[in-house]
FIDRENLUM-136215 format. One record per residue: x, y, z of N, C-alpha, C in turn. Coordinates in Angstrom, 1 decimal. Example, Ala and Ser with C-alpha at 12.3 -4.5 7.8 and 13.67 -1.06 7.14 Angstrom:
<sites>
<site n_c1="13.2" n_c2="-5.7" n_c3="7.8" ca_c1="12.3" ca_c2="-4.5" ca_c3="7.8" c_c1="13.2" c_c2="-3.3" c_c3="7.8"/>
<site n_c1="12.8" n_c2="-2.2" n_c3="7.1" ca_c1="13.7" ca_c2="-1.1" ca_c3="7.1" c_c1="12.9" c_c2="0.0" c_c3="7.9"/>
</sites>
This chain:
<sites>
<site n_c1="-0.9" n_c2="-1.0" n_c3="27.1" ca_c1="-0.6" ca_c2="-0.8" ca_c3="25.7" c_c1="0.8" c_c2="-0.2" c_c3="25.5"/>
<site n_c1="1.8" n_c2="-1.1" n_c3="25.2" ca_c1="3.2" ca_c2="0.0" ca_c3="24.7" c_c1="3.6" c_c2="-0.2" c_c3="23.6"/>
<site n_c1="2.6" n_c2="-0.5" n_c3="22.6" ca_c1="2.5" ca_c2="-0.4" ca_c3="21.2" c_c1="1.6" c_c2="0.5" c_c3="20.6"/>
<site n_c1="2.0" n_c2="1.2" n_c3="19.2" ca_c1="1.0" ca_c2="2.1" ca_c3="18.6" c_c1="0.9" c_c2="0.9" c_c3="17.6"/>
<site n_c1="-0.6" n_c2="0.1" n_c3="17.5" ca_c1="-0.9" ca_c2="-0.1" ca_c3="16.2" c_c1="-1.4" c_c2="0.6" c_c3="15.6"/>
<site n_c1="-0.7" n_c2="0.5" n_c3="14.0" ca_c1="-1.0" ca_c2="1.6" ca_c3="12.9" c_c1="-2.0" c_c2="0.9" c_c3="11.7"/>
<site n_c1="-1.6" n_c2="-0.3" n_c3="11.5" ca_c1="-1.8" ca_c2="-1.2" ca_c3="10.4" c_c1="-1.5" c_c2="-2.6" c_c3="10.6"/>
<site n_c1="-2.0" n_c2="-3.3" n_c3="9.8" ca_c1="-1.9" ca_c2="-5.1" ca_c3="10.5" c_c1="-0.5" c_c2="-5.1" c_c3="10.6"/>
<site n_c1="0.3" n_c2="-4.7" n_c3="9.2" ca_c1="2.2" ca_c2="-4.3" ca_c3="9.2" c_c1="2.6" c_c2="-3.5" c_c3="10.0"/>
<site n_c1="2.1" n_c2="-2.3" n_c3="10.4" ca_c1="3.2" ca_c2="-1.7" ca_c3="11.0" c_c1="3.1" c_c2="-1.1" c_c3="12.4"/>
<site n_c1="3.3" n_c2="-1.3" n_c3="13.4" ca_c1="3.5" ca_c2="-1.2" ca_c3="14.4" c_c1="4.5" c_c2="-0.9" c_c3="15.5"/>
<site n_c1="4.6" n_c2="0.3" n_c3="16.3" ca_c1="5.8" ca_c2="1.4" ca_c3="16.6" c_c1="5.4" c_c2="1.2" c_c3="18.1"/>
<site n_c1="6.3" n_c2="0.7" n_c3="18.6" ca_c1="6.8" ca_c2="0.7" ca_c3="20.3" c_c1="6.6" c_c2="2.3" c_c3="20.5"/>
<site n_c1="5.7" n_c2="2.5" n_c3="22.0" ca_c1="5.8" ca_c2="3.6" ca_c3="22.4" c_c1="7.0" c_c2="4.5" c_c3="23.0"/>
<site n_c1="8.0" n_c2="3.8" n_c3="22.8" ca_c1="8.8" ca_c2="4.2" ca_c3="23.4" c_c1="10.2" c_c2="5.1" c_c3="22.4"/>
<site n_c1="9.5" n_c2="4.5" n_c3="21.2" ca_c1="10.0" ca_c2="5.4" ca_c3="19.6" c_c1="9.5" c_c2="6.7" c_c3="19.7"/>
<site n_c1="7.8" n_c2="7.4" n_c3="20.4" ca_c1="7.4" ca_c2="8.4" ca_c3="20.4" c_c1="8.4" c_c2="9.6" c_c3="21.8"/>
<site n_c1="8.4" n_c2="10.9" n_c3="21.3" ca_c1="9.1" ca_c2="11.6" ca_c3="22.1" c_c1="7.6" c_c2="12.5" c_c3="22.6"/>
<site n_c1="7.5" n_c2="12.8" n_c3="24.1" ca_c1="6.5" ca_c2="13.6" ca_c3="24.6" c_c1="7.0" c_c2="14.2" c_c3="24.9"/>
<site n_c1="5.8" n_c2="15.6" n_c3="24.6" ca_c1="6.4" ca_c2="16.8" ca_c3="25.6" c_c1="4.8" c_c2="17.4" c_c3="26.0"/>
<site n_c1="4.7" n_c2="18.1" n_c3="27.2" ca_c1="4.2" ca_c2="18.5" ca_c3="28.0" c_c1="4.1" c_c2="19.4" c_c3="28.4"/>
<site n_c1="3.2" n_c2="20.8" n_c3="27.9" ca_c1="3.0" ca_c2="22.1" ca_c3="28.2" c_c1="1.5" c_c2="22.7" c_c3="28.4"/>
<site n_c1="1.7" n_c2="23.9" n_c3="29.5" ca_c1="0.2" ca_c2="24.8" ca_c3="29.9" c_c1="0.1" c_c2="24.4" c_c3="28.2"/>
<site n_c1="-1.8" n_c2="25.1" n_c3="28.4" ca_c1="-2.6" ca_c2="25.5" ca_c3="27.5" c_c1="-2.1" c_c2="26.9" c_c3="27.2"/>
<site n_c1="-2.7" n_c2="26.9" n_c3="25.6" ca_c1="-2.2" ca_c2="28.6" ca_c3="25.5" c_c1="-3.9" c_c2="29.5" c_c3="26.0"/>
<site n_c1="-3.7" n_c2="30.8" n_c3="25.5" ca_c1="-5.0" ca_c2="31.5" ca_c3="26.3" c_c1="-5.3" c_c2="31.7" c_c3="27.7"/>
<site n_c1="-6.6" n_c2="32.3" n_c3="27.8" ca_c1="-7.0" ca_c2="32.7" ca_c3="28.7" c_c1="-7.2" c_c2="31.2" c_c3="29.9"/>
<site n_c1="-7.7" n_c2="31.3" n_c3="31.3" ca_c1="-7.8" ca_c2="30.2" ca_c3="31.8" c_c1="-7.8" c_c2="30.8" c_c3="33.2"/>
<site n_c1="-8.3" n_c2="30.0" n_c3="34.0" ca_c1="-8.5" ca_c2="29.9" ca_c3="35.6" c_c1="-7.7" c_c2="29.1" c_c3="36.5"/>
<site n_c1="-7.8" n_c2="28.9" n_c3="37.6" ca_c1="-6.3" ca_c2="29.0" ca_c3="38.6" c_c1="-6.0" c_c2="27.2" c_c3="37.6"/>
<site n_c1="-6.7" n_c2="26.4" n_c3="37.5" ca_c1="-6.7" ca_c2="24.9" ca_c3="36.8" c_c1="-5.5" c_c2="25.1" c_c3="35.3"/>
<site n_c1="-6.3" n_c2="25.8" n_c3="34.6" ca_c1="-5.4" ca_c2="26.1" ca_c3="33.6" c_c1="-3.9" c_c2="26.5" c_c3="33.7"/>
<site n_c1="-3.7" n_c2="27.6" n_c3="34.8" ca_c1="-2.8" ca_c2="27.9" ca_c3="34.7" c_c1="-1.2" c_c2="27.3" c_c3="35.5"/>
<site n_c1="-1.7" n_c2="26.4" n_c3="35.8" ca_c1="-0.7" ca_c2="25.3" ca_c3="36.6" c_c1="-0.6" c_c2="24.0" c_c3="36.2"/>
<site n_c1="-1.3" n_c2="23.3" n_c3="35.0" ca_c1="-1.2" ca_c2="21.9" ca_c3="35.1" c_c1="-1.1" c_c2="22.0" c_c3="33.3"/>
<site n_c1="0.0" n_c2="21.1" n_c3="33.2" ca_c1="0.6" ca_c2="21.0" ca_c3="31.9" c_c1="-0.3" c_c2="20.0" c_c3="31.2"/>
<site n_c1="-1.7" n_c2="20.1" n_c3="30.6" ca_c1="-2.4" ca_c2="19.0" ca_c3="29.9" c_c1="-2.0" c_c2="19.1" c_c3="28.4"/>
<site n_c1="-1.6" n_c2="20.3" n_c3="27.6" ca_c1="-1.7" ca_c2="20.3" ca_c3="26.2" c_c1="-0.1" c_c2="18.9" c_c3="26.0"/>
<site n_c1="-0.4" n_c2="18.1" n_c3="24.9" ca_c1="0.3" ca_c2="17.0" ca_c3="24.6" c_c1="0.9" c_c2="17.1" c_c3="23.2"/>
<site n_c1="2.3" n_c2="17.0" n_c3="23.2" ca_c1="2.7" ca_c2="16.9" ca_c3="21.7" c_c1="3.1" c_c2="15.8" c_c3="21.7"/>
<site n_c1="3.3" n_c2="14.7" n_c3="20.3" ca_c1="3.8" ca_c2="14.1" ca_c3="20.5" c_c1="4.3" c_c2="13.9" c_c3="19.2"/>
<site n_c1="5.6" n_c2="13.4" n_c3="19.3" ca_c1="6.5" ca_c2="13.6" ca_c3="17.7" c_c1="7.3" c_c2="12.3" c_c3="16.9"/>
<site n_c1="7.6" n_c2="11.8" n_c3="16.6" ca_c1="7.6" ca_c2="10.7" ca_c3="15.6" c_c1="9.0" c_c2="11.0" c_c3="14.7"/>
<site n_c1="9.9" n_c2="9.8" n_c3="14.9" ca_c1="11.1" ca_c2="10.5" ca_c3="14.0" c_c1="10.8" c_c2="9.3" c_c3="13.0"/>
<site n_c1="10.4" n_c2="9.3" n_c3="12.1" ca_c1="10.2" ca_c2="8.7" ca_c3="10.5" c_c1="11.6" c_c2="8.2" c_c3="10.1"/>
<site n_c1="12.3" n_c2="8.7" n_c3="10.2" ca_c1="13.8" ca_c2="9.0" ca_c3="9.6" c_c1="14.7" c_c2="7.6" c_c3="10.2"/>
<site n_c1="14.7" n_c2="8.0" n_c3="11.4" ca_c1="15.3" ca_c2="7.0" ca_c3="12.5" c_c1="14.7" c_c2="6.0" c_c3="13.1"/>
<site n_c1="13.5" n_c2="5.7" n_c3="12.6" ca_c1="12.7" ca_c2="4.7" ca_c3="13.3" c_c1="13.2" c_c2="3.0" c_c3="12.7"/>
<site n_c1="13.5" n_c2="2.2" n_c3="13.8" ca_c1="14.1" ca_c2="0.9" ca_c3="13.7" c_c1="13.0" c_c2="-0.4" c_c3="13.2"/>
<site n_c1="11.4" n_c2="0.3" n_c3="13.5" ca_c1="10.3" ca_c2="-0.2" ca_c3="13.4" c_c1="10.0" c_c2="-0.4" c_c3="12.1"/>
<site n_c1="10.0" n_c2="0.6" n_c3="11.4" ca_c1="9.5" ca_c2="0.6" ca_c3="9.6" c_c1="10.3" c_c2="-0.3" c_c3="8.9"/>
<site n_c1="9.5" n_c2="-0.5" n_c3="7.9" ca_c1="10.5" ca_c2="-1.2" ca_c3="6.7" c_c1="10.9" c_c2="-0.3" c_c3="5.9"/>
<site n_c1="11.9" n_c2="-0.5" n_c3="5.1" ca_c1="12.4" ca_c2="0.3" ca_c3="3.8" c_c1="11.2" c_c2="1.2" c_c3="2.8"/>
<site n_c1="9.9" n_c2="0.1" n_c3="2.9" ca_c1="9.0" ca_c2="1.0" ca_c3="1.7" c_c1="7.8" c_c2="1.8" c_c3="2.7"/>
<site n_c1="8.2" n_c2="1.1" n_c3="3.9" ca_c1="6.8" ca_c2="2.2" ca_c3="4.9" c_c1="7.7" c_c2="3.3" c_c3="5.0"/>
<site n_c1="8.8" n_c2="3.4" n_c3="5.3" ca_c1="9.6" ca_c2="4.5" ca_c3="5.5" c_c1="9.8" c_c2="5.1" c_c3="4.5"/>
<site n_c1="9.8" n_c2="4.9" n_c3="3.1" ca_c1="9.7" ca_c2="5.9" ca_c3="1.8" c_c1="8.4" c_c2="6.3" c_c3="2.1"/>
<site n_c1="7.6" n_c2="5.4" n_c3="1.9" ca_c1="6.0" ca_c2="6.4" ca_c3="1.8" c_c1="6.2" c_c2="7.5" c_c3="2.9"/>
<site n_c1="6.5" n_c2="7.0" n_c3="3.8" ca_c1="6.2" ca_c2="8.1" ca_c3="4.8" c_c1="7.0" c_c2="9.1" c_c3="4.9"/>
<site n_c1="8.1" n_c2="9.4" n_c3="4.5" ca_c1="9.0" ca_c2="10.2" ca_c3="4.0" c_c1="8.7" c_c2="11.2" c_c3="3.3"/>
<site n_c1="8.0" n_c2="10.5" n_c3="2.6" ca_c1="7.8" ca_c2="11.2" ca_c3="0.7" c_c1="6.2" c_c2="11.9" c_c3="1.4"/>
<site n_c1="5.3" n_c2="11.1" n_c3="2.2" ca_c1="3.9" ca_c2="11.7" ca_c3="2.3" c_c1="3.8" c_c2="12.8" c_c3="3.7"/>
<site n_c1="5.3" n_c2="12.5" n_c3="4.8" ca_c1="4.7" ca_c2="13.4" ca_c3="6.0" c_c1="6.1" c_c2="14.2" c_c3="6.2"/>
<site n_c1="7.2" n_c2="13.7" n_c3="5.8" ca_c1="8.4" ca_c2="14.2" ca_c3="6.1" c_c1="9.4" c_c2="13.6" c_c3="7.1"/>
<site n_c1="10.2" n_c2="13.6" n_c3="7.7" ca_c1="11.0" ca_c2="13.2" ca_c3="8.7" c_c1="10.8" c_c2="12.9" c_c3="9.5"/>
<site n_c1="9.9" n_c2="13.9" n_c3="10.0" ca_c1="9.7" ca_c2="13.7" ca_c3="11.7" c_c1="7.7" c_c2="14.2" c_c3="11.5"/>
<site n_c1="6.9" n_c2="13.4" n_c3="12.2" ca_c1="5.7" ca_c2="13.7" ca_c3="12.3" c_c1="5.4" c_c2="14.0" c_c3="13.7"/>
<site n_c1="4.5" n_c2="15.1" n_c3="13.7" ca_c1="4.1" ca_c2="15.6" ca_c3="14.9" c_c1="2.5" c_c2="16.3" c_c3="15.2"/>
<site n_c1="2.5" n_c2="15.6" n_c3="16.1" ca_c1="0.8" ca_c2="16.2" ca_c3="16.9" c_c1="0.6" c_c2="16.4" c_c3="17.9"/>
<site n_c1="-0.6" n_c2="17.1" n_c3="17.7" ca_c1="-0.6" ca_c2="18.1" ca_c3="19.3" c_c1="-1.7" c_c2="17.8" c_c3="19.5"/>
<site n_c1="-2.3" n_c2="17.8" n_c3="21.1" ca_c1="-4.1" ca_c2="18.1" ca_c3="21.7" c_c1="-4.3" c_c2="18.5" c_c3="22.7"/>
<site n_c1="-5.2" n_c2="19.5" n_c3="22.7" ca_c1="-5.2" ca_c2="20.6" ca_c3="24.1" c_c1="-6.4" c_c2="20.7" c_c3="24.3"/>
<site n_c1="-7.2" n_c2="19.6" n_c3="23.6" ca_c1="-8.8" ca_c2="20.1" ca_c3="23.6" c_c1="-9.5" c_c2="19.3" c_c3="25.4"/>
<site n_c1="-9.1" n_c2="19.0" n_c3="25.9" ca_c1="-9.6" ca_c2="18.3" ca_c3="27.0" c_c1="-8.6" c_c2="19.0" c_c3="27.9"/>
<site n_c1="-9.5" n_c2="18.7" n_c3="29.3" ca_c1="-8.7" ca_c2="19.3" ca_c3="30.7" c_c1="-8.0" c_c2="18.3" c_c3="30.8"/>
<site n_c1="-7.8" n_c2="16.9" n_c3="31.0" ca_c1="-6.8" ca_c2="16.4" ca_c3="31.4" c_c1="-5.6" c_c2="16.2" c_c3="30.4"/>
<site n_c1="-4.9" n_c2="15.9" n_c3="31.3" ca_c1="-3.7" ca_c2="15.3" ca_c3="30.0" c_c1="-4.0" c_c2="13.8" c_c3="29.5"/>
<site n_c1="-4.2" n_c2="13.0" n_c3="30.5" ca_c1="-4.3" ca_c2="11.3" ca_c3="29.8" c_c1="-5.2" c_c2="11.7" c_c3="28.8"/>
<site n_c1="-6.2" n_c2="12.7" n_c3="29.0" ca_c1="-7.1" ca_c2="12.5" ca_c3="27.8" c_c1="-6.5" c_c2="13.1" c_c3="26.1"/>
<site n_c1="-6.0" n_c2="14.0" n_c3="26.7" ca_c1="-5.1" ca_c2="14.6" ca_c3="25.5" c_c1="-3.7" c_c2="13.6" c_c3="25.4"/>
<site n_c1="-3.4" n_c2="12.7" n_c3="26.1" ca_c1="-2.4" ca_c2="12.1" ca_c3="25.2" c_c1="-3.1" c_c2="10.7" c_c3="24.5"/>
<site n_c1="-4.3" n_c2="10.4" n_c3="24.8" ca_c1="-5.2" ca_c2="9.3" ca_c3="24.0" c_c1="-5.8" c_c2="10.2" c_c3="22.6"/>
<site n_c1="-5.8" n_c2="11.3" n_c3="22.6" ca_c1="-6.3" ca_c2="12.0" ca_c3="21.6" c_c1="-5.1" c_c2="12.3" c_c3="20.6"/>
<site n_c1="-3.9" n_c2="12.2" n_c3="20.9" ca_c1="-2.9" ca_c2="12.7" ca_c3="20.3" c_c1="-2.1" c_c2="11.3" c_c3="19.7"/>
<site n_c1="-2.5" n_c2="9.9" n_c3="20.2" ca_c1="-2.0" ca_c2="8.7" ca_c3="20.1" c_c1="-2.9" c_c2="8.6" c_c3="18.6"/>
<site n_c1="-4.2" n_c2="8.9" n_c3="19.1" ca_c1="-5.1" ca_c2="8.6" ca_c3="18.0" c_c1="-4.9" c_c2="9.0" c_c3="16.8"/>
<site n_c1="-4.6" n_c2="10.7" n_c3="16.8" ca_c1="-4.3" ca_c2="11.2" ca_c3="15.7" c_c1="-3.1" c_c2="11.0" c_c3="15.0"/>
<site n_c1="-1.8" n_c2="10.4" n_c3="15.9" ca_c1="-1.0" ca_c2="10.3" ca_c3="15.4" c_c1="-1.4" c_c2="9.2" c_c3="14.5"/>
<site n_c1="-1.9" n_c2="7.9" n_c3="14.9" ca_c1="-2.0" ca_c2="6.6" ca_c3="14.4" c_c1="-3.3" c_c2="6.6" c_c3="13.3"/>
<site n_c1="-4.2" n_c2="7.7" n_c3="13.1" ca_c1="-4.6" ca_c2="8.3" ca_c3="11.9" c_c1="-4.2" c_c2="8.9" c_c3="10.9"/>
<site n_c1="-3.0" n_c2="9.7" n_c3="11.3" ca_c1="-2.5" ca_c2="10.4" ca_c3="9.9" c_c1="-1.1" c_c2="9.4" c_c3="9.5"/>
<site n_c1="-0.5" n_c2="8.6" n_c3="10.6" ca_c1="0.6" ca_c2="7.8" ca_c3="10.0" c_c1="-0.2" c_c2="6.3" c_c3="8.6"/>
<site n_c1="-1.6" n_c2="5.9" n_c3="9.6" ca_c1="-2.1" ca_c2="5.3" ca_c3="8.9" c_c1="-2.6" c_c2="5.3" c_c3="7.3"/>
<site n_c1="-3.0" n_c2="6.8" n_c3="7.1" ca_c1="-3.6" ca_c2="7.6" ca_c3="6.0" c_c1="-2.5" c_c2="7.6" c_c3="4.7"/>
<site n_c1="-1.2" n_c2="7.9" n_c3="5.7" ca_c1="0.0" ca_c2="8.2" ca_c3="4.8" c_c1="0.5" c_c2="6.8" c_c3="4.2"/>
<site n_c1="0.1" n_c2="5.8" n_c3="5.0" ca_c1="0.7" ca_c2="4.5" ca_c3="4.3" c_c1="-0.1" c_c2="3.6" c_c3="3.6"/>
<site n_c1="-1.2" n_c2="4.3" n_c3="3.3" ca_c1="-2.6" ca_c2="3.7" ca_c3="2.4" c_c1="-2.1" c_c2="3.7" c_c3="1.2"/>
<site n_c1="-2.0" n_c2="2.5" n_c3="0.2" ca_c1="-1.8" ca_c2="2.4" ca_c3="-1.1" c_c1="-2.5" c_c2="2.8" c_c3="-1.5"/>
<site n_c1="-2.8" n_c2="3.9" n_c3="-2.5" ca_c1="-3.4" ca_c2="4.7" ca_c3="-3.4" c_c1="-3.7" c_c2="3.7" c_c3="-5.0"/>
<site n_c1="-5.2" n_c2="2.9" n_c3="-4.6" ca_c1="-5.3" ca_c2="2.4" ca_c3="-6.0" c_c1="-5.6" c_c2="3.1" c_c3="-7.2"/>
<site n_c1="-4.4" n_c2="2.5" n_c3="-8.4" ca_c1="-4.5" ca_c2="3.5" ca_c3="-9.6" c_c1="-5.7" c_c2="3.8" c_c3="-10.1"/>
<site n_c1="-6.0" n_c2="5.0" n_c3="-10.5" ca_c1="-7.4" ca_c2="5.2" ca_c3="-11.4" c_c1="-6.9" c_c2="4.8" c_c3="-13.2"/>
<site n_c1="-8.2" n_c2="3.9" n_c3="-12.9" ca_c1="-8.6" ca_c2="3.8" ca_c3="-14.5" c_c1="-9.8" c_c2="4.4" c_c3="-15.2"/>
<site n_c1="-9.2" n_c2="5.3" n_c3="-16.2" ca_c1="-10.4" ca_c2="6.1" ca_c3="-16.7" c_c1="-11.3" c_c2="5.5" c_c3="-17.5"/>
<site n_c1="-12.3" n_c2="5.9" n_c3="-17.4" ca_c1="-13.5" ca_c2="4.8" ca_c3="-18.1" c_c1="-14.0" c_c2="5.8" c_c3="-19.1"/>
<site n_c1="-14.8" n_c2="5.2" n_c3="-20.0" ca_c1="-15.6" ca_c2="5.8" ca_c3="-21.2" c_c1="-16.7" c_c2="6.1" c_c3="-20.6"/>
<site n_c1="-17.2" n_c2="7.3" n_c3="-21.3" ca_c1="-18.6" ca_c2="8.2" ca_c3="-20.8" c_c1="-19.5" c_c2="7.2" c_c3="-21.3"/>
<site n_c1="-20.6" n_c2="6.7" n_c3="-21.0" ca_c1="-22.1" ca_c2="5.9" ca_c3="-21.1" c_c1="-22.7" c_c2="6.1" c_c3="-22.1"/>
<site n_c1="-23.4" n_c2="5.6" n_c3="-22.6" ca_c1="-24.6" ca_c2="6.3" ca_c3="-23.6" c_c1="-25.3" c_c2="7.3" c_c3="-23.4"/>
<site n_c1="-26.0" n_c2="6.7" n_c3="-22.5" ca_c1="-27.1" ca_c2="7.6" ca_c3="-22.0" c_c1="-26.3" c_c2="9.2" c_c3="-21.4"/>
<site n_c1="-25.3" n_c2="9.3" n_c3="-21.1" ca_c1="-24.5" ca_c2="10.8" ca_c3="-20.9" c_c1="-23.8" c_c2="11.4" c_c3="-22.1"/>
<site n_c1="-24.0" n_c2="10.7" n_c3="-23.0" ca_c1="-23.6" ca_c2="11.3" ca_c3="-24.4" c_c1="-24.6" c_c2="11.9" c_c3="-25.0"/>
<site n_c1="-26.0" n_c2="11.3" n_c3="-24.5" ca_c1="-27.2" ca_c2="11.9" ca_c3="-25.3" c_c1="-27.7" c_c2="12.9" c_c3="-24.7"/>
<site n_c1="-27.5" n_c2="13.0" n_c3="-23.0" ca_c1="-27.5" ca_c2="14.1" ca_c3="-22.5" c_c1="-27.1" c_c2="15.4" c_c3="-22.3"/>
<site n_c1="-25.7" n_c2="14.8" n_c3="-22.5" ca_c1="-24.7" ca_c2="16.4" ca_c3="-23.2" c_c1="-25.5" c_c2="16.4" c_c3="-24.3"/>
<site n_c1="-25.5" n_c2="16.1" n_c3="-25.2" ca_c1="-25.7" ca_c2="17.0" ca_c3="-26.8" c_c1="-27.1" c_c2="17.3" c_c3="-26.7"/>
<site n_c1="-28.1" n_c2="16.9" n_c3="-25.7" ca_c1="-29.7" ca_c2="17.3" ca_c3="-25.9" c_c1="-29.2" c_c2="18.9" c_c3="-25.2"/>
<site n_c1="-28.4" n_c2="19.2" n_c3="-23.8" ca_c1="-28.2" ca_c2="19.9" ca_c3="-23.2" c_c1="-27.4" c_c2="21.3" c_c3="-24.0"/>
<site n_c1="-26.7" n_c2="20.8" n_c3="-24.9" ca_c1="-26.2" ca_c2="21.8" ca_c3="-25.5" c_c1="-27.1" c_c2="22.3" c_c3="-26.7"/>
<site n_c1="-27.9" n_c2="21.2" n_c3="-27.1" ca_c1="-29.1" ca_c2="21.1" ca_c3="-27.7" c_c1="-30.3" c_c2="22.3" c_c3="-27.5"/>
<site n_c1="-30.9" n_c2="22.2" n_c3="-26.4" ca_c1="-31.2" ca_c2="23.2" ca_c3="-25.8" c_c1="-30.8" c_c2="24.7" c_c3="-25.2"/>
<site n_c1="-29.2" n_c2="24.4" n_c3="-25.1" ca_c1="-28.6" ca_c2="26.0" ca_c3="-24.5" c_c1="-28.8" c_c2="26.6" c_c3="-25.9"/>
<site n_c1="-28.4" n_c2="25.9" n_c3="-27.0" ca_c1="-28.4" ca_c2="26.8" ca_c3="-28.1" c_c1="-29.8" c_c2="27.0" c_c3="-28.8"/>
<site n_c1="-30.5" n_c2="26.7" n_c3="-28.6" ca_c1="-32.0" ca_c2="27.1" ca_c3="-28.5" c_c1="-32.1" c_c2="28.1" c_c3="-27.7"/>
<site n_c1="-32.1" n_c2="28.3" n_c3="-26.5" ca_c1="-32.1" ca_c2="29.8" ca_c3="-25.7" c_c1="-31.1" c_c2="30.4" c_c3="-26.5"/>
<site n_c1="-30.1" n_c2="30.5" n_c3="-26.6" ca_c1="-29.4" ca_c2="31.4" ca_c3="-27.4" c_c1="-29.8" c_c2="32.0" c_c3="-28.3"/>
<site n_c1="-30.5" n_c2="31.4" n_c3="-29.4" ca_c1="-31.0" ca_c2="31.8" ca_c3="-30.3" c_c1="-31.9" c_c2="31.9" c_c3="-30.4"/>
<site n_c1="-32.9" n_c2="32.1" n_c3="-29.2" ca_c1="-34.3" ca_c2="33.0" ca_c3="-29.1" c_c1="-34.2" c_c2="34.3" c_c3="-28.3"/>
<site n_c1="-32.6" n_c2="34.9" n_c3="-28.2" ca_c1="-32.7" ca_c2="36.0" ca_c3="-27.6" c_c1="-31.6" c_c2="36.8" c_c3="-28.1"/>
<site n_c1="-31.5" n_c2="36.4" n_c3="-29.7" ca_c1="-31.0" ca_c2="37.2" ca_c3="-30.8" c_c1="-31.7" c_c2="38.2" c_c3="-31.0"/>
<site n_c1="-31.3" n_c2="39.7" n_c3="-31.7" ca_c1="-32.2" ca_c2="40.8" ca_c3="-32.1" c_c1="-32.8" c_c2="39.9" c_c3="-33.6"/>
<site n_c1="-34.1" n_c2="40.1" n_c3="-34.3" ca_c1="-34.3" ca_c2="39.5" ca_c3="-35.4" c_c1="-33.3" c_c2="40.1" c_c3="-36.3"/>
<site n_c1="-33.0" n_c2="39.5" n_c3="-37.2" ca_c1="-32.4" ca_c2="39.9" ca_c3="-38.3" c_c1="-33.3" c_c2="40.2" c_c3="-39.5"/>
<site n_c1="-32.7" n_c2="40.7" n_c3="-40.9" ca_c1="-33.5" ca_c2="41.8" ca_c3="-41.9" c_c1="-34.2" c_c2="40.2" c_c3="-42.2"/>
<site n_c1="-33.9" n_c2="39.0" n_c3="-42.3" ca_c1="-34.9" ca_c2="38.0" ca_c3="-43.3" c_c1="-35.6" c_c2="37.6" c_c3="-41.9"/>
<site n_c1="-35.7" n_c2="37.7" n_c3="-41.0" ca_c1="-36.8" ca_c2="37.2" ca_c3="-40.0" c_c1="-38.1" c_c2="38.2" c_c3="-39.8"/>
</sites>
């Protein structure tokens, strides 16, 4: 695999992503404390030769310049950089999802009769826990 597919469109050569490789933070045992598994991996938005002009606005506009992820949840590294490929190619994905417009619709019938029975009734309790007045 030396491609990230993101979307049927957009797809980023591995070799666009920059890795870096460090211990875990915390506590840990002699494993921990010698083998570099936590995985960053970072994404230059900005400079990438891969995007088009409008994937590169969205993504501009939705993650910033440069995108970056991290995974330290697993002892190995391969596994933390399959986890960190994933996430990356989740939130790049998320960011270039066309947002269809909302069209606001009219309230129903049957929710018009239920608001006003509802208010219908709150003011009914209300008005059974007035003090009487002099004509009641």
């Amino acid at each position: 695999m030396d491609v990230l597919r993101v979307s049927r469109t957009c797809v980023i050569p591995l070799d666009e992503l920059a890795w870096r490789f460090t211990g875990p933070g915390g506590p840990g045992g002699q494993h921990a404390n010698t083998s570099n598994t936590r995985v960053e991996v970072r994404f230059d938005v900005a400079g990438s030769p891969s995007l088009g002009p409008r994937q590169r606005a969205r993504l501009l506009d939705r993650l910033g310049p440069v995108v970056r992820v991290t995974a330290s949840e697993r002892r190995s590294q391969f596994r933390n950089r399959e986890l960190a490929l994933e996430r990356l190619r989740a939130r790049l994905a998320d960011a270039l999802r066309v947002q269809a417009p909302r069209r606001p619709s009219a309230p129903t019938r049957g929710s018009k009769v239920r608001r006003v029975e509802e208010k219908r009734r709150r003011g009914d309790v209300k008005r059974t826990r007035r003090r009487p007045g002099p004509d009641d």
